[in-house]
C-alpha positions in Angstrom: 0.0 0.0 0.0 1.7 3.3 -1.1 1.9 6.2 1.4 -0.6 8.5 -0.5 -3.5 5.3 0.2 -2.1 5.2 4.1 -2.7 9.0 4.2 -5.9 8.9 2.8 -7.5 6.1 5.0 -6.1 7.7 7.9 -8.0 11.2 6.3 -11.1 9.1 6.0 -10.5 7.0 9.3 -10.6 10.5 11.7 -13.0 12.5 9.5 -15.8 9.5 10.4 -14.4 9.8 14.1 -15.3 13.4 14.4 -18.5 12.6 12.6 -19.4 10.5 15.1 -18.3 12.9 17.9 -19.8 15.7 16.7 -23.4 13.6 16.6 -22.7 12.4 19.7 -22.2 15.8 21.5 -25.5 16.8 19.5 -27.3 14.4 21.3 -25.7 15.1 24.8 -26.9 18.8 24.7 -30.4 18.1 23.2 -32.7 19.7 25.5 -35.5 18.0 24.4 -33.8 14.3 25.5 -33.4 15.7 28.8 -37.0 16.3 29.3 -38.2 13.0 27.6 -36.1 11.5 29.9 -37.5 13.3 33.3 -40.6 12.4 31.8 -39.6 8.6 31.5 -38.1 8.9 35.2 -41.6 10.3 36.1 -43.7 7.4 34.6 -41.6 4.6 36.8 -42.5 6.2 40.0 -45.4 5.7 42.3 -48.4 7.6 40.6 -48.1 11.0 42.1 -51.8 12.8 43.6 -53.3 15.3 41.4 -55.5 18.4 41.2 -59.3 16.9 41.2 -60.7 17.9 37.9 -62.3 20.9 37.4 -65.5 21.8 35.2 -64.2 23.9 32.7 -66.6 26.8 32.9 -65.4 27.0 36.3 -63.3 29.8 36.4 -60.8 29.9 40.0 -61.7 32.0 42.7 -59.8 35.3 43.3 -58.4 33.7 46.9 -57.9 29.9 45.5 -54.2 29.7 45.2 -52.9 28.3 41.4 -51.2 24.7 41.6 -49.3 22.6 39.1 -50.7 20.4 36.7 -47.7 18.2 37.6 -45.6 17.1 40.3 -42.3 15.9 40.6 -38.4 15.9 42.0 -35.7 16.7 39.5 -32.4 17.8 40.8 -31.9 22.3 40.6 -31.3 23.3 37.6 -27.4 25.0 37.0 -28.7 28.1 36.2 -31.8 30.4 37.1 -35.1 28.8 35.8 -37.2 31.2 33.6 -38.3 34.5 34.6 -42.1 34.4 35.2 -44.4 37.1 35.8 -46.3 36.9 39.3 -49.3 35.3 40.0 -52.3 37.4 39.9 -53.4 36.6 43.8 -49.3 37.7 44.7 -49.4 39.7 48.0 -48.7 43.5 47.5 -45.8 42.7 50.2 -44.2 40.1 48.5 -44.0 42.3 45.2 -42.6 45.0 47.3 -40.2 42.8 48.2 -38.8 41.4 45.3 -36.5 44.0 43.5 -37.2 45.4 40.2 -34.9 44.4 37.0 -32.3 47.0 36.1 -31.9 47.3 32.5 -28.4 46.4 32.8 -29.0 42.9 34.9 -28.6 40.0 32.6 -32.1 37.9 31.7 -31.6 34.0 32.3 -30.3 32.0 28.8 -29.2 35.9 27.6 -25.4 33.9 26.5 -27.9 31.9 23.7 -31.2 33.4 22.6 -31.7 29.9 20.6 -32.1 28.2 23.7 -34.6 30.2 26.0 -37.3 28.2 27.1 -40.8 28.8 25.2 -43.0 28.7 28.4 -46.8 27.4 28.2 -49.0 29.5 30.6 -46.2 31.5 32.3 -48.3 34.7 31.6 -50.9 33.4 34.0 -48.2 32.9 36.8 -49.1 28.7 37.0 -46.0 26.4 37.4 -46.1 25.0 34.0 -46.2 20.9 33.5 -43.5 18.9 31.4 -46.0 18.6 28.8 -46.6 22.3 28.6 -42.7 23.1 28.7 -40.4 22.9 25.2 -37.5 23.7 24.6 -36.1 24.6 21.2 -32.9 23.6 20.3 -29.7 25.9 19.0 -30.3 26.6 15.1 -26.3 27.5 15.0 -24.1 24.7 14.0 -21.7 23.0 16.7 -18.6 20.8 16.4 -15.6 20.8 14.6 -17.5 21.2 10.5 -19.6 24.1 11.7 -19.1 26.7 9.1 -18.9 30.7 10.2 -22.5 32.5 10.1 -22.8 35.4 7.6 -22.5 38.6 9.2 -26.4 39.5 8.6 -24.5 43.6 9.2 -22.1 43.7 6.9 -22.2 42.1 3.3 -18.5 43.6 2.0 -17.0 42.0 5.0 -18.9 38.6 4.1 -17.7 38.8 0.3 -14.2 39.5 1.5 -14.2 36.8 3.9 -15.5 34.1 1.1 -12.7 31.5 -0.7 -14.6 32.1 -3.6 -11.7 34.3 -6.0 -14.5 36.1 -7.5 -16.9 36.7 -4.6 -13.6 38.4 -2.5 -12.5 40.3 -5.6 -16.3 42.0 -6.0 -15.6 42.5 -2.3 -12.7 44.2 -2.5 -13.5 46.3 -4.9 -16.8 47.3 -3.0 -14.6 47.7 0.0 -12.5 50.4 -2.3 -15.7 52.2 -3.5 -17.0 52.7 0.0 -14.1 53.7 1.1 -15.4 56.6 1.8 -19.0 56.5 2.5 -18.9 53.8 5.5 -19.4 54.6 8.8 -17.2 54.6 11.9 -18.5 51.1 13.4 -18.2 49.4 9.7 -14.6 50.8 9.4 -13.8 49.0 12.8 -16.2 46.2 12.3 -13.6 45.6 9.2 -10.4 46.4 11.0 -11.7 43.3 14.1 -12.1 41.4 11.1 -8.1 42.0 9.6 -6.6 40.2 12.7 -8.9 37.3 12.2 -9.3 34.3 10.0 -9.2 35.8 6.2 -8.0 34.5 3.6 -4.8 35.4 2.1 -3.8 34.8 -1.3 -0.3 34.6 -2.8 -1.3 35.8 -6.1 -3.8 38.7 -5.3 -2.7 41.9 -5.9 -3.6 43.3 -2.4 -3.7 41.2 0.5 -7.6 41.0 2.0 -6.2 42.1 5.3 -4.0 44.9 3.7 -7.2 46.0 1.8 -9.1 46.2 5.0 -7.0 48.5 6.8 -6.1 50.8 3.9 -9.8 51.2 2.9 -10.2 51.8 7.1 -7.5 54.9 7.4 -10.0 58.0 6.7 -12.0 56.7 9.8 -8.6 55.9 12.2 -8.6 57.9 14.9 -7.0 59.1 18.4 -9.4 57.0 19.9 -8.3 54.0 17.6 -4.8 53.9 19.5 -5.7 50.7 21.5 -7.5 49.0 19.1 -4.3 48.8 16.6 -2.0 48.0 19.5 -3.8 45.2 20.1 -4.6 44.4 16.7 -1.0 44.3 15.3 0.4 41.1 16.3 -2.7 39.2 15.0 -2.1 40.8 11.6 -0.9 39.2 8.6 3.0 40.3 7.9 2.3 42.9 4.9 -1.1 44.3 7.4 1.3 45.2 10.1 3.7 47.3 8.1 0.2 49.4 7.4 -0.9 49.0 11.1 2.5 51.0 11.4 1.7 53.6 8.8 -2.2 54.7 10.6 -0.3 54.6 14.2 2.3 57.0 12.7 -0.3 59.0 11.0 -2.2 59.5 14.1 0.8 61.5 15.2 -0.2 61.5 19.1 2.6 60.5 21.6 0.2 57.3 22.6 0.2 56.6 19.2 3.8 57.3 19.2 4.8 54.5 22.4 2.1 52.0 20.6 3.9 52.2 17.1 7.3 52.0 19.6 6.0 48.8 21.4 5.1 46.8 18.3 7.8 47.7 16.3 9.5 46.2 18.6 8.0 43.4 20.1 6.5 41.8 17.0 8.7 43.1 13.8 7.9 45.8 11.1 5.7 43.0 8.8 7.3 42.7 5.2 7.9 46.0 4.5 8.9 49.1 6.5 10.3 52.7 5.0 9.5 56.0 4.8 5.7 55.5 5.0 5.9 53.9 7.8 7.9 56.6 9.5 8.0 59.9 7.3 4.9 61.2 9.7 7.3 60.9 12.7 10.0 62.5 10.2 7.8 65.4 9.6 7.0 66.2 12.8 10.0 65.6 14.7 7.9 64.8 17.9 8.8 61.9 20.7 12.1 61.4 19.7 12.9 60.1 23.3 9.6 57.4 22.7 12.0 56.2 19.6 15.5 56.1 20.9 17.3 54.8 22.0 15.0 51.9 22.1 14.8 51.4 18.8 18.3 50.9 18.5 18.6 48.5 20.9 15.6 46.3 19.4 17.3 43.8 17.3 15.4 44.8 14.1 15.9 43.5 10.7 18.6 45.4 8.2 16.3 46.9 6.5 14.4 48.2 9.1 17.4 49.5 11.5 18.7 51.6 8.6 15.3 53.5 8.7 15.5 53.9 12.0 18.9 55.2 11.5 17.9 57.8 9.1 14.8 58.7 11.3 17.4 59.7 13.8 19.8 61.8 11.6 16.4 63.8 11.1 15.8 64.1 14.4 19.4 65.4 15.0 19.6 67.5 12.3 16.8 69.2 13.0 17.9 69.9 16.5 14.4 68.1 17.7 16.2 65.6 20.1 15.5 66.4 24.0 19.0 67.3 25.4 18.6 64.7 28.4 18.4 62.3 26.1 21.5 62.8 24.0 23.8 60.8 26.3 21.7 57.3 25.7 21.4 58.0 22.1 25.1 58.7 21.6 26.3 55.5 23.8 24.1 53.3 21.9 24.9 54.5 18.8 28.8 54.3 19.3 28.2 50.6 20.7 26.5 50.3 17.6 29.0 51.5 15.8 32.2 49.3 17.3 29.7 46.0 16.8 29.3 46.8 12.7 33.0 47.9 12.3 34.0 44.3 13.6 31.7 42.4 11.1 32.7 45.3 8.7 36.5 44.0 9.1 35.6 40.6 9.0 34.8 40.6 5.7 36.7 43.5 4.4 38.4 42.7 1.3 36.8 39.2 0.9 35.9 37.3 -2.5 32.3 38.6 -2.2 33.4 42.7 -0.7 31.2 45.3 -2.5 28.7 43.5 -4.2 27.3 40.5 -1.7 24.2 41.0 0.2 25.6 41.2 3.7 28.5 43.7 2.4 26.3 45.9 1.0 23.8 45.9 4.6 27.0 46.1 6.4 28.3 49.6 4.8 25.5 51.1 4.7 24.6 50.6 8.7 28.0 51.4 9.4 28.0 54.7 7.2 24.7 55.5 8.7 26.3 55.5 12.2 28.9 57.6 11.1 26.9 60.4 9.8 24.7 60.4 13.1 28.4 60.9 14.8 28.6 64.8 12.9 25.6 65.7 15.3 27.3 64.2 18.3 29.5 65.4 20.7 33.3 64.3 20.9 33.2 62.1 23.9 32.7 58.4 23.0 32.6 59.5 19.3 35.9 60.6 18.7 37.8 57.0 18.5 34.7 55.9 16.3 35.8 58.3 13.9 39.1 57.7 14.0 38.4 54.3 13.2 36.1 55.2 10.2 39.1 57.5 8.9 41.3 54.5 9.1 39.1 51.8 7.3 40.2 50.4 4.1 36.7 50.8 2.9 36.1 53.9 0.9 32.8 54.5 1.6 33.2 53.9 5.8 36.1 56.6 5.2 34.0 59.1 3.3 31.4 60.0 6.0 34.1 59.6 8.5 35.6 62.2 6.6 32.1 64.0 6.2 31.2 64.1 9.8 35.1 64.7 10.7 35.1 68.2 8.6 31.0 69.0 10.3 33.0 69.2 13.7 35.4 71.0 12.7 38.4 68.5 12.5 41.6 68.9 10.6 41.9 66.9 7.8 44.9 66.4 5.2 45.2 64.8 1.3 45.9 61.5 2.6 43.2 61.7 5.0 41.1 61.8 2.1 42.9 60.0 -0.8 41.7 56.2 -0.4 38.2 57.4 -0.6 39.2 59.6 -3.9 41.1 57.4 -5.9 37.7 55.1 -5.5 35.3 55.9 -8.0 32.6 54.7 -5.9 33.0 57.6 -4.0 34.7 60.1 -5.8 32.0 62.5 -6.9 30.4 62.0 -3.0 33.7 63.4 -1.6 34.4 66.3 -4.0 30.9 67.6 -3.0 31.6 67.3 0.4 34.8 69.0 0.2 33.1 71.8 -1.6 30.7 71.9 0.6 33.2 72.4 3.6 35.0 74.6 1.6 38.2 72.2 1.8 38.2 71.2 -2.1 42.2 71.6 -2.3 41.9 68.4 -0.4 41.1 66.7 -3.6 44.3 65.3 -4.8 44.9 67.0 -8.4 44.6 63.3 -9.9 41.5 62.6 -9.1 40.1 66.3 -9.8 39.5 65.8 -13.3 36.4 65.6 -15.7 37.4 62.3 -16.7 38.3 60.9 -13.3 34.4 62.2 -12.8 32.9 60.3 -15.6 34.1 57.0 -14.1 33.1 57.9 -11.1 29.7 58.7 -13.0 29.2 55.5 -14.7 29.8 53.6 -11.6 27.6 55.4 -9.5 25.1 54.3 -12.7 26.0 50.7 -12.5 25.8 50.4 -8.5 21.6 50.9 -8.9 19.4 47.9 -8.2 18.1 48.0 -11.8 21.5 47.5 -13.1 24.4 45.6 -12.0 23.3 46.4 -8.1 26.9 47.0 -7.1 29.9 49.6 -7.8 32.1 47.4 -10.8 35.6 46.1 -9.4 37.5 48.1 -11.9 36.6 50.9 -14.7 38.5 53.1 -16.7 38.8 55.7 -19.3 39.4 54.5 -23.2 38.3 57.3 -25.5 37.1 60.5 -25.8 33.7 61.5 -28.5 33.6 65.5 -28.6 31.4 67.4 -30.7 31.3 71.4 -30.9 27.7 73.1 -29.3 27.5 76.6 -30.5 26.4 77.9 -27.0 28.2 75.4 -24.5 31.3 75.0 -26.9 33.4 71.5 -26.7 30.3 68.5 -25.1 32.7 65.4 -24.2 31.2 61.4 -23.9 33.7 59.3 -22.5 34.1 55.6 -23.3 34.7 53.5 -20.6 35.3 50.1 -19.7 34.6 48.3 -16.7 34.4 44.2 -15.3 32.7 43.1 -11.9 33.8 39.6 -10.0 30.4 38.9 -9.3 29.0 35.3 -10.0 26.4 36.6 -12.3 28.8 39.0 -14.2 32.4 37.8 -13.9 32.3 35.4 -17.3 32.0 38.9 -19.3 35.3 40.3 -18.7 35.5 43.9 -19.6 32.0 45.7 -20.9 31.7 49.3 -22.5 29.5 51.9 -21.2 29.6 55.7 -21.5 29.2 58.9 -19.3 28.3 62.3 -21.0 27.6 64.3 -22.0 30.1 66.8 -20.3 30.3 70.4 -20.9 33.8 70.9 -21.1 34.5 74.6 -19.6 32.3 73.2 -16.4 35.7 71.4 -15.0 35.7 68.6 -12.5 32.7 70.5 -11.0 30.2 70.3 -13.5 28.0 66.7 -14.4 26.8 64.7 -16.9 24.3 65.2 -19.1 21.8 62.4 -18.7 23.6 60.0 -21.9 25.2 57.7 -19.0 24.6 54.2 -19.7 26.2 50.8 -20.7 24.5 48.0 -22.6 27.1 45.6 -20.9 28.4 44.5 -24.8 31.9 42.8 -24.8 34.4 45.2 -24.7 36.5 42.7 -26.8 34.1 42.7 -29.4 35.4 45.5 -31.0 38.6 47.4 -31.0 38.6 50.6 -29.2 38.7 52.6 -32.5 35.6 50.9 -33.6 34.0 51.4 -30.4 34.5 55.4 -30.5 33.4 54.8 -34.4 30.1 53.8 -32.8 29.2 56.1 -29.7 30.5 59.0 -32.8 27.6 58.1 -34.9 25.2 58.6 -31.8 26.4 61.5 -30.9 26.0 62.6 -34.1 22.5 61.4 -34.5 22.1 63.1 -31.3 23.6 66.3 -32.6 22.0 66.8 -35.5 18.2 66.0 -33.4 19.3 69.5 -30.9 
């Protein structure tokens, strides 16, 4: 017998036991068999003395006092027997007696409408017989194949809540239309319903609990702060990163601890950037909620380097309480010396510049070293000397950045390693401008043509392309045509090679940067032509190659 026919008799085997316990349990609460059988119980006794008949035009007298059609001894009942209005004859003292219902006090069987008794002659105040008494059983389906009730409120949540592809689409796209239209107890009828059991479809376009929430925003409130605290770590992981986004667009300092607290207790969901935190951004409000905490939190990459921007905003816009600073600046230093030993680790390695971790790993650490400009010198002063000693360009450029902020003095070599990089070449000549310190740029590297390189690898390092700076690129040729207002326009040829698995088999590529207006010097940029289409660079020889970018240029000439 193969394992798929084991698997399916053992389906089959506990499907019919649950069958059978579900029917069982059915039969265990029936009401009705637990009358029949006080009934039964009833017969087997000794006949019981009984009310001697009665003509029935005789109507009782005002004093006679009522009694029971029926006799007998059943054990008390668990819970309150029926409420029934007194008997006519009732002394005026005993009805004072007996308080009156509050509208708040709970009426007997109130936990289940479905099974409140249906009374025979309780109006009349008589203690009703077995025979008189029923009992009606629940209408709502028990055990483990009951199926959720419609919600007889709200259709769109019904039609969103269906596995039917069609029936949740039509409810999504109601959901979107009545966005907003719906009221205040729908838009949190719906948001209940995101942290509950929806279902979630790999290929939909928007998630049904993502759909909720964004069609709920107009109607979040200050109020609502709770309710999404609570409601975040049931959420789907895409939901909670929009959980973050209304918390963070309430903007209160409540909302501000909430979106704190679940940020760090149950993750950012599978996104989080600026829309999650550009409100907090904006306002620069509750820094102290934020961090250090934050820092501290153990959050994803991705996450930590937001966090870490969200704080050079807060610093730079001088919106961080001053008690605070101390904290902040520890944790960020600690920070700091724990990246800068992975950072070393690695440095140099098969894999440096272009491998996932590398990549997370310089930019965290050059993240900590631009919050260091803000900082005082302290703890920070060693960190930076460490980031102005790195072999990594890019750890040495905002070292070098947040060293000239604070007013330390720098020399060429200080700077060199992270010139003679074109990865960040252009980054530290603007700097240096900035500061007013470009005679720091060593005269090699403050060239036009040291800039184009530097242009087309800033070109290659997007995601879109080859995601990383290249290993090596340089200058081959020079394309210059003759603009009657700008004078001499220069493209430069290059040719560049990356180690990377996906690119190393390649060998040298051409690409070009341009165009350049000449008289602009190093200073000046590139005129939107940068680009490679990653062709051999041994295709062709290098005349041909200039033979080809000349007849774009041209082309491109003669369309100006």
């Amino acid at each position: 017998m193969s394992l798929l026919v084991k698997a399916i008799a053992i389906f089959v085997g506990l499907w019919a036991l649950l069958r059978l316990a579900n029917a069982w349990m059915g039969k265990r609460i029936d009401p009705n068999a637990a009358v029949r059988r006080a009934q039964a119980n009833a017969e087997r006794r000794a006949p019981l003395p009984v009310d001697p008949p009665r003509p029935e035009s005789r109507a009782p007298a005002a004093d006679e006092p009522s009694t029971a059609s029926l006799t007998f001894n059943l054990p008390a009942p668990r819970s309150a027997p029926p409420v029934l209005s007194p008997a006519p004859e009732a002394s005026e003292a005993t009805s004072a007696a007996a308080p009156a219902p509050t509208p708040s006090a709970k009426a007997p069987f109130a936990a289940d409408p479905a099974f409140t008794p249906q009374v025979a002659g309780a109006s009349t105040g008589r203690v009703p017989s077995l025979d008189s008494m029923e009992l009606v059983p629940a209408s709502k389906p028990m055990g483990p194949f009951a199926r959720k009730t419609p919600d007889p409120v709200d259709p769109i949540l019904n039609m969103v809540r269906s596995h039917d592809a069609a029936v949740r689409r039509t409810g999504l796209d109601a959901l979107q239309e009545q966005r907003s239209s719906m009221s205040r107890e729908q838009a949190h009828r719906l948001l209940w319903a995101a942290g509950g059991d929806l279902p979630e479809v790999d290929d939909e376009e928007i998630p049904v609990a993502e759909a909720i929430l964004v069609a709920a925003q107009p109607w979040v409130s200050e109020g609502d702060v709770e309710l999404l605290r609570s409601l975040h770590p049931r959420l789907p992981a895409g939901a909670r990163s929009v959980a973050l986004t209304l918390l963070a667009a309430i903007g209160t300092r409540e909302a501000a601890i909430a979106w704190a607290e679940a940020l760090e207790r149950h993750g950012p969901g599978s996104h989080f950037g600026t829309r999650q935190s550009r409100p907090w951004a904006d306002a620069l409000a509750h820094g102290d909620v934020f961090f250090p905490a934050l820092l501290d939190a153990g959050l994803p990459t991705s996450a930590l380097e937001e966090i870490l921007l969200l704080a050079g905003r807060f610093l730079e816009g001088d919106a961080f309480p001053p008690e605070a600073l101390d904290s902040l600046q520890h944790a960020v230093v600690e920070l700091w010396d724990e990246t800068a030993e992975e950072v070393e680790e690695v440095l140099g390695g098969p894999a440096w510049g272009w491998s996932d971790r590398a990549k997370s790993l310089r930019r965290r650490a050059s993240l900590l070293l631009d919050l260091m400009r803000f900082l005082s010198d302290g703890e920070t002063a060693p960190a930076l000397a460490r980031g102005l000693a790195s072999q990594d360009p890019r750890l040495r450029l905002f070292a070098i950045r947040a060293s000239l902020l604070r007013g330390v003095t720098l020399g060429e070599d200080d700077v060199a390693p992270a010139a003679e990089s074109p990865e960040t070449r252009a980054m530290l000549y603007g700097f240096l401008k900035q500061a007013r310190k470009a005679s720091l740029m060593p005269r090699t590297w403050r060239s036009q043509r040291a800039m184009a390189e530097a242009d087309l690898a800033g070109w290659l390092s997007s995601s879109t392309e080859l995601g990383h700076p290249p290993d090596a690129i340089e200058s081959a040729h020079v394309v210059t045509i003759e603009d009657a207002d700008a004078g001499p326009v220069d493209w430069h040829l290059l040719r560049f090679r990356s180690g990377a698995p996906d690119w190393k088999a390649r060998g040298w590529m051409v690409g070009v940067s341009g165009p350049w207006v000449r008289k602009d010097g190093p200073g000046g940029r590139a005129g939107g032509d940068t680009f490679s289409t990653y062709a051999p660079w041994q295709d062709r020889s290098p005349e041909e190659h200039a033979a080809a970018l000349r007849e774009v240029t041209d082309e491109w000439s003669g369309g100006d």
